[in-house]
C-alpha positions in Angstrom: 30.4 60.3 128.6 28.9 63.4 127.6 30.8 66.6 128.5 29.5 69.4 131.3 28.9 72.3 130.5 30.3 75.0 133.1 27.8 77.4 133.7 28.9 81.1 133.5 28.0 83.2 136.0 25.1 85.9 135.4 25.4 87.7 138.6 27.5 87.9 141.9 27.1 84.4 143.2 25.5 84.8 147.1 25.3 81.8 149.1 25.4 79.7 151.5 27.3 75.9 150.9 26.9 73.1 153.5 29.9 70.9 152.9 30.2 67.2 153.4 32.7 65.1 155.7 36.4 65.3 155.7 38.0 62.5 153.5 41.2 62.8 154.7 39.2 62.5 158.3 36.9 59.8 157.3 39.2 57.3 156.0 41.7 57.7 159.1 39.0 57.8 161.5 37.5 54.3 159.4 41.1 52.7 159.3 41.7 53.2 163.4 38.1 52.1 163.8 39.1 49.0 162.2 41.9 48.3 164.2 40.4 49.3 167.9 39.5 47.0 170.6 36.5 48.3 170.6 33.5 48.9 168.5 33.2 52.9 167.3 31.3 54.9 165.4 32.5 57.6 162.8 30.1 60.3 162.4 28.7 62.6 160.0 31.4 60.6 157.7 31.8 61.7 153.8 29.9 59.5 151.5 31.8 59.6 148.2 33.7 57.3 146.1 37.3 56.8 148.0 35.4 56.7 151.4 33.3 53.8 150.0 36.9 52.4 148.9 37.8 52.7 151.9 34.8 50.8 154.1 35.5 48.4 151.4 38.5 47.3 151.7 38.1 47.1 155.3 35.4 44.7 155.4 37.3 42.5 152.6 40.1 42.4 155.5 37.4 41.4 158.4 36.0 45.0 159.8 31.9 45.3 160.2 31.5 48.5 158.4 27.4 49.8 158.3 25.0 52.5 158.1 23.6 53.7 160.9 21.6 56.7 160.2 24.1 59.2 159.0 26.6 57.7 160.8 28.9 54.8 160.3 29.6 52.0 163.1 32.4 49.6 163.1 33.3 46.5 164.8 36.8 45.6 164.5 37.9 42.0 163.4 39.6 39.8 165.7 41.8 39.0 162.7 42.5 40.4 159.8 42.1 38.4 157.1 43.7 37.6 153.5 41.7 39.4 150.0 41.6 41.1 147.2 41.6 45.1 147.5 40.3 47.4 144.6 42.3 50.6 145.6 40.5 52.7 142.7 42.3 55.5 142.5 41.9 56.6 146.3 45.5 57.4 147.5 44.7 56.8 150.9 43.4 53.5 150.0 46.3 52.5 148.3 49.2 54.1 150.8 47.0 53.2 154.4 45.3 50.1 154.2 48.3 47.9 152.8 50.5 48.6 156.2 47.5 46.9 158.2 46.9 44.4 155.7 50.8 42.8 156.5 48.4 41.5 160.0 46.4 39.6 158.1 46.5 36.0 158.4 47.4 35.6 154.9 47.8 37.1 151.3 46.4 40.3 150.4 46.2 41.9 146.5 45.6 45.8 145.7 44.8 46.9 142.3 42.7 49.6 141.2 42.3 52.0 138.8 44.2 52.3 135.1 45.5 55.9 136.7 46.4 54.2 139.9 48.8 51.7 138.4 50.7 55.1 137.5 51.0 55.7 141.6 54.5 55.5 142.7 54.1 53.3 145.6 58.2 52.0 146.2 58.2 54.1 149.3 55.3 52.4 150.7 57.0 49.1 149.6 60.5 49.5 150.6 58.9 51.0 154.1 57.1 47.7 154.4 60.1 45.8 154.1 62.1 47.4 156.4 59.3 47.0 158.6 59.7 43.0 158.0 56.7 42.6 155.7 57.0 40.4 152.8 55.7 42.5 149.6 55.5 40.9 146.0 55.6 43.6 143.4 56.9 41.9 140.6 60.2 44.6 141.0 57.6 47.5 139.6 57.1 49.6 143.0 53.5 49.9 141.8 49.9 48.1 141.8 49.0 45.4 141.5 51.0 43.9 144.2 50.2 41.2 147.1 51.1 42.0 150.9 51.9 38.4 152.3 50.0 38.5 155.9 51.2 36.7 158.7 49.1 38.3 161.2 52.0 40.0 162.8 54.6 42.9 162.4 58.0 43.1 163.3 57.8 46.9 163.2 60.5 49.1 164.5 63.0 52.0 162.5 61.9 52.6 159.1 64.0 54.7 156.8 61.8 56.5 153.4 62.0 59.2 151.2 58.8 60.4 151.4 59.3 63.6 149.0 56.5 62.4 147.0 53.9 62.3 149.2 53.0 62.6 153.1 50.8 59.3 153.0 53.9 57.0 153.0 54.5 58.5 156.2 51.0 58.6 157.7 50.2 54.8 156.1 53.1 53.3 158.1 52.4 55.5 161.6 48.4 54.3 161.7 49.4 50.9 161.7 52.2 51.0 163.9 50.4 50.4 167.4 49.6 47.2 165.8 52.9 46.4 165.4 55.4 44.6 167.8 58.1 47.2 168.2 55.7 50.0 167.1 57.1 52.1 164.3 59.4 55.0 164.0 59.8 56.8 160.5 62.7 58.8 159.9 62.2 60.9 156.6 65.6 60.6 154.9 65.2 63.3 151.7 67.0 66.7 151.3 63.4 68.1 151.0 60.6 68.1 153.6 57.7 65.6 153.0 54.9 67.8 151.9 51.5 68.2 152.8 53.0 68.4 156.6 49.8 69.7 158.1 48.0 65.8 156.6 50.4 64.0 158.9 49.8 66.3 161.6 46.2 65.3 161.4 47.4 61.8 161.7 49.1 61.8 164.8 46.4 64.2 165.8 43.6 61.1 165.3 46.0 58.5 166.6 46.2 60.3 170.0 42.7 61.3 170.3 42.4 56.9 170.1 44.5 57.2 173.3 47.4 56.2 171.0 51.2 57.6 172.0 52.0 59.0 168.5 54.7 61.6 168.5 57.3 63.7 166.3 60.2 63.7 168.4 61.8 66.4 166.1 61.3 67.2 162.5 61.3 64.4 159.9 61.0 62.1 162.5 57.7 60.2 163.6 57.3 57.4 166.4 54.3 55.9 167.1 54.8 53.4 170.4 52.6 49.7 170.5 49.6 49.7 172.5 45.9 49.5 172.6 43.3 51.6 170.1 40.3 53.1 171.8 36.9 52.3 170.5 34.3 55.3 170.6 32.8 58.1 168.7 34.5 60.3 166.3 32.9 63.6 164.9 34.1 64.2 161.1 34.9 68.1 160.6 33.4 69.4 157.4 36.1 68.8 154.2 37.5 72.5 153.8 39.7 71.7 151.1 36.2 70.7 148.7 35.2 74.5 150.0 37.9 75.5 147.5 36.1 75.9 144.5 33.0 77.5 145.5 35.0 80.0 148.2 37.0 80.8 144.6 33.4 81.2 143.3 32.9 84.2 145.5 36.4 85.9 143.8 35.5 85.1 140.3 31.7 86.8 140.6 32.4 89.7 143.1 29.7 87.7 145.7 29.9 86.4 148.7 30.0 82.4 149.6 29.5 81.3 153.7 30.6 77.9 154.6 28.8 77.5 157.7 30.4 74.7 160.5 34.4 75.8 160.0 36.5 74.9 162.8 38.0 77.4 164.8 41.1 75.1 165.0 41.8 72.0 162.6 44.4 70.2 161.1 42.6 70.2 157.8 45.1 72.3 155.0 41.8 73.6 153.6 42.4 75.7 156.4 44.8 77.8 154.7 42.5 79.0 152.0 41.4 82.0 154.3 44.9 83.3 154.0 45.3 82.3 150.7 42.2 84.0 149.2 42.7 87.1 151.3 46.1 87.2 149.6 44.0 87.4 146.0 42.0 90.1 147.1 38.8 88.5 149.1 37.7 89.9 152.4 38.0 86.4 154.6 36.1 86.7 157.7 35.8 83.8 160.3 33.1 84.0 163.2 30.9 81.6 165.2 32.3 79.0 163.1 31.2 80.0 159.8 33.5 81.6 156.9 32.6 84.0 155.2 34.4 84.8 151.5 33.4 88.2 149.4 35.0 89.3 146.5 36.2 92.9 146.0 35.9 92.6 141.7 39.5 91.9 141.2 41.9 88.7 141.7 45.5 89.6 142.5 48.4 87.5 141.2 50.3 85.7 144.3 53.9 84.0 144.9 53.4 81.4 147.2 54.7 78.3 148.0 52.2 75.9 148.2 54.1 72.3 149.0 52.0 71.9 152.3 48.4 72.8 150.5 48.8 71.1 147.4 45.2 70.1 147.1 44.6 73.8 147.2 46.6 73.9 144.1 44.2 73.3 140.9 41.5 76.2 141.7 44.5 78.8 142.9 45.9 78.0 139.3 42.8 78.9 137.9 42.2 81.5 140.1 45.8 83.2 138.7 44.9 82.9 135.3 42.0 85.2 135.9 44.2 87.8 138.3 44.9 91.4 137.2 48.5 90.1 137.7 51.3 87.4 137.4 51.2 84.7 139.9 54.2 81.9 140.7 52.8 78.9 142.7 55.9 77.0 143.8 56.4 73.9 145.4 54.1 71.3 143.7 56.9 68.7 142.4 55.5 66.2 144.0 52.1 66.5 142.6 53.4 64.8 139.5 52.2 61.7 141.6 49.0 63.0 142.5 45.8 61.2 140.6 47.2 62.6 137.3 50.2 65.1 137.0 48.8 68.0 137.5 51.4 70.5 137.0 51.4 69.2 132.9 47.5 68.9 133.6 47.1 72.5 134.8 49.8 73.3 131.9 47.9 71.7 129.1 44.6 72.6 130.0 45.5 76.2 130.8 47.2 76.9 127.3 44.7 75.0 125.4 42.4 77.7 126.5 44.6 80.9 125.9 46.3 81.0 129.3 50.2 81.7 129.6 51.8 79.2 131.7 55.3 78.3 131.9 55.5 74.5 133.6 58.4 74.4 135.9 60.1 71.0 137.3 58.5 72.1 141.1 56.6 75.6 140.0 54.0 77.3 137.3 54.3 80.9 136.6 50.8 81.9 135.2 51.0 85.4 133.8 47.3 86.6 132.8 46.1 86.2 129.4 42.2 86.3 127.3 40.7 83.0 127.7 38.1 81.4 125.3 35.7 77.9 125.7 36.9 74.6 124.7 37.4 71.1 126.7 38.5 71.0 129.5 40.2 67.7 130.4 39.8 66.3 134.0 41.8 63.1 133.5 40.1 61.2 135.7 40.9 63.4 138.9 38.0 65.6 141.1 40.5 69.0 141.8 40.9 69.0 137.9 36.7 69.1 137.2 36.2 71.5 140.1 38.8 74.1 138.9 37.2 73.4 135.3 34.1 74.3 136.6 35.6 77.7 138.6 37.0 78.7 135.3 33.9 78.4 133.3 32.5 80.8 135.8 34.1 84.1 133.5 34.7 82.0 130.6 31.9 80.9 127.9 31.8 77.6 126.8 34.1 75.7 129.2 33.2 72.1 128.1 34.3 69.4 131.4 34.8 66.1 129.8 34.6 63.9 132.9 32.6 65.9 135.9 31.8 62.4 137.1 35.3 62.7 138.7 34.5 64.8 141.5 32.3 61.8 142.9 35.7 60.9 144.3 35.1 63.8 147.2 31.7 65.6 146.4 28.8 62.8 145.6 26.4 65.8 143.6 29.3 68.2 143.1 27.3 69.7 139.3 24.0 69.6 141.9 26.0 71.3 144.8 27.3 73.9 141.8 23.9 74.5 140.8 22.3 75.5 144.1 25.0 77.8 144.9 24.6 79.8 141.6 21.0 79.9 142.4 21.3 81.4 145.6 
């Protein structure tokens, strides 16, 4: 694969960015469509590599997945059926679709990706198990492993510590109206599962398909059995992808509009409006469209950024270009994410002249003169798109895999392009 080069910027970048679907909405929204009474359709989905995972693996269990103009519409099986499931390395693949495989009607493998196999996945397991699912892992708690269908779940009080990531917690609860005792998920770890606002959006799909999904009190989750409504779903725009060319509008002293922003979401893209005005943008929201204009200087920021992870890789880059320190705190848990980015972020950062100190949880990034060179991706989209934000005040920033950002962005280098252009 032949590196991308990151364009610098020549001038203030001003533009306008139309963003595709949610993921995190798409593949929840395809997964309850799957398991509905009724048919539904999922529209304006994102059409990207872990959606496509997604649709996949749903038909290998039984689920009529196909186009229909823009849109997607599903017909649910009437029984899930035993597979093989290439998981990629699509987290929500691997951590979602594995509680509703256990109603199949026999065996199910996952594998994906070489990164994937890094996963942890024990939670998920030991979840499944408690659930009464019968999971061969070969001892590893990680793919490949086979979920041994027998088209029913036991379901009832599961006990996890889902410290490492929130989608042990939403896997288990969008499968549990499916099961026979539904499912309640207690959240046993001293520290709160993080990325909070992605199982919000969870139980915020689950009862918009009429299902009674509730948090009783925090670190506790109970979703009761019952049916799944059929019907149409609209997919909100994916503000975290906005990250990178919002960031753009910091880095050149322009102005970026993302036109269709909820009012009120779920989403922890969100939170970049706060986030960016903290760095010195002026963030203004009306009539549903952001707008983000940078004042020529980036500010340094102490923040703790355990329920907007995703939001992590271009802030990181975004501190390394400040005017002052920065400590982003929180992020332990991304070691688990598709590569570990705190050492990615570390190593890629320093390679280039940055000064970053890699904490267990935290990175303090203390401004320093950066020069070109690779930057690595390691197979995972928020690593390229931060590449390519930093390449914007840096010559010769060399991405090694841009392909990665097919994962949420299907033209991200083409979508870069025509925002520099105006």
């Amino acid at each position: 694969m032949q590196p991308w080069a990151a364009p610098r910027a020549s001038a203030p970048v001003r533009a306008t960015v139309e963003l595709p679907g949610s993921k995190s909405l798409t593949n929840r929204l395809l997964l309850l469509a799957a398991l509905a009474d009724s048919p539904s359709r999922v529209v304006r989905p994102l059409r990207a590599r872990d959606t496509d995972l997604m649709a996949d693996a749903l038909r290998v269990l039984g689920a009529r997945i196909v186009d229909d103009g823009p849109d997607l519409a599903i017909t649910p099986a009437r029984q899930l059926r035993a597979g093989n499931v290439d998981t990629g390395l699509a987290g929500t693949v691997m951590r979602f679709v594995p509680p509703i495989a256990a109603l199949a009607d026999g065996p199910v493998t996952f594998d994906g990706d070489e990164y994937a196999r890094e996963r942890p996945m024990t939670t998920m397991v030991d979840g499944l198990r408690q659930a009464g699912v019968e999971v061969d892992d070969g001892g590893t708690g990680r793919l490949p492993f086979t979920i041994h269908g027998r088209g029913a779940v036991p379901g009832g009080l599961v006990q996890i510590d889902a410290s490492a990531s929130s989608q042990f917690v939403s896997g288990l609860l969008l499968a549990g109206a499916r099961y026979d005792k539904g499912i309640e998920v207690i959240h046993t770890g001293a520290d709160r599962v993080p990325s909070q606002p992605h199982v919000d959006m969870t139980l915020a799909v689950l009862r918009a398909a009429g299902v009674d999904a509730t948090a009783p009190e925090p670190g506790v989750w109970r979703v009761a059995p019952g049916p799944i409504a059929g019907g149409s779903r609209v997919v909100e725009p994916d503000l975290s992808n906005a990250a990178p060319f919002l960031a753009a509008a910091l880095v050149t002293g322009g102005t970026v509009r993302v036109p269709g922003w909820p009012a009120r979401t779920t989403q922890p893209g969100d939170e970049l409006r706060p986030l960016l005005a903290a760095m010195g943008a002026d963030v203004r929201l009306t009539a549903n469209r952001l707008t983000v204009a940078g004042r020529g200087v980036i500010r340094g920021i102490d923040v703790d950024l355990r329920d907007v992870s995703e939001l992590a890789t271009v802030i990181a880059v975004l501190a390394a270009l400040a005017e002052s320190p920065s400590q982003l705190r929180g992020l332990g848990h991304m070691r688990g994410h598709e590569t570990d980015r705190l050492a990615a972020l570390f190593a890629e950062l320093t390679a280039l002249g940055g000064d970053v100190v890699e904490h267990p949880d935290a990175l303090t990034i203390t401004p320093a003169p950066l020069h070109g060179g690779r930057w690595r991706a390691y197979a995972d989209h928020r690593m390229a798109t931060a590449g390519a934000v930093l390449g914007l005040a840096v010559d010769g920033v060399q991405i090694d895999d841009i392909g990665a950002t097919t994962k949420t962005l299907p033209d991200f280098p083409g979508m870069w392009s025509t925002m520099l252009a105006g």
